[in-house]
C-alpha positions in Angstrom: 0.0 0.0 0.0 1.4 3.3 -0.8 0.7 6.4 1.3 -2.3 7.5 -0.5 -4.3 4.7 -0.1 -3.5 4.4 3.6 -4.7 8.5 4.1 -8.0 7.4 2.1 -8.3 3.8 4.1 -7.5 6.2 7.7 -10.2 8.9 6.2 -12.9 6.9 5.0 -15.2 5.6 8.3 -14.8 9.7 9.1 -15.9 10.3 5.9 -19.0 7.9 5.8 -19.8 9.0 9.1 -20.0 12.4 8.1 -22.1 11.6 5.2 -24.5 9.5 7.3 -25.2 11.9 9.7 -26.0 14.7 6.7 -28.5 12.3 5.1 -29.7 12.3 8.5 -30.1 15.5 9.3 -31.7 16.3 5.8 -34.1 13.1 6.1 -34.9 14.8 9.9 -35.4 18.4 7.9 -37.4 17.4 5.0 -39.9 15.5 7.3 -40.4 18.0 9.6 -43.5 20.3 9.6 -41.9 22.9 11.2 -38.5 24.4 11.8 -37.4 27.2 14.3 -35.2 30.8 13.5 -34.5 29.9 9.6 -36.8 28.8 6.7 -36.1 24.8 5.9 -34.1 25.6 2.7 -31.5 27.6 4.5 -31.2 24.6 7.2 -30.5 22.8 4.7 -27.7 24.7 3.0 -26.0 25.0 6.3 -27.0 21.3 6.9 -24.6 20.2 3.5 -21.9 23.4 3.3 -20.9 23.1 7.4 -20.9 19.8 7.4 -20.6 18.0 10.7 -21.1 21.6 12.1 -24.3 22.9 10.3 -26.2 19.3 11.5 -25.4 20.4 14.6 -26.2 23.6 15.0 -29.9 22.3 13.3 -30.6 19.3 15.7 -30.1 21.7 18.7 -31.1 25.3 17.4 -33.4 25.0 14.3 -35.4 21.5 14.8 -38.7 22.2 16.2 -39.1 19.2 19.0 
């Protein structure tokens, strides 16, 4: 194995958590009724351009319990 494939190997359950928890947090945020602070469309801008940050920030600011 050279050194790229070990970086991608080390990087890859990070990346696929990451991505999991997106498609989460935009599964969460399309079935929603109701969102709080923001319209649903900017959630989910922040949701995919911050990612893991913007999922935060939407599971404990903008999701409507």
């Amino acid at each position: 194995m050279n050194d790229t494939e070990i970086v991608l190997a080390a990087l890859a359950p990070y990346l696929l958590l990451t991505l999991g928890f997106a498609a989460f947090c935009l599964f969460d945020l399309y079935r929603s009724t109701s969102v709080r602070h923001l319209p649903k469309w900017t959630w989910a801008l922040i949701c995919l351009l911050a990612t893991p940050w913007g999922g935060i920030l939407y599971l404990v600011l903008g999701r409507d319990r």
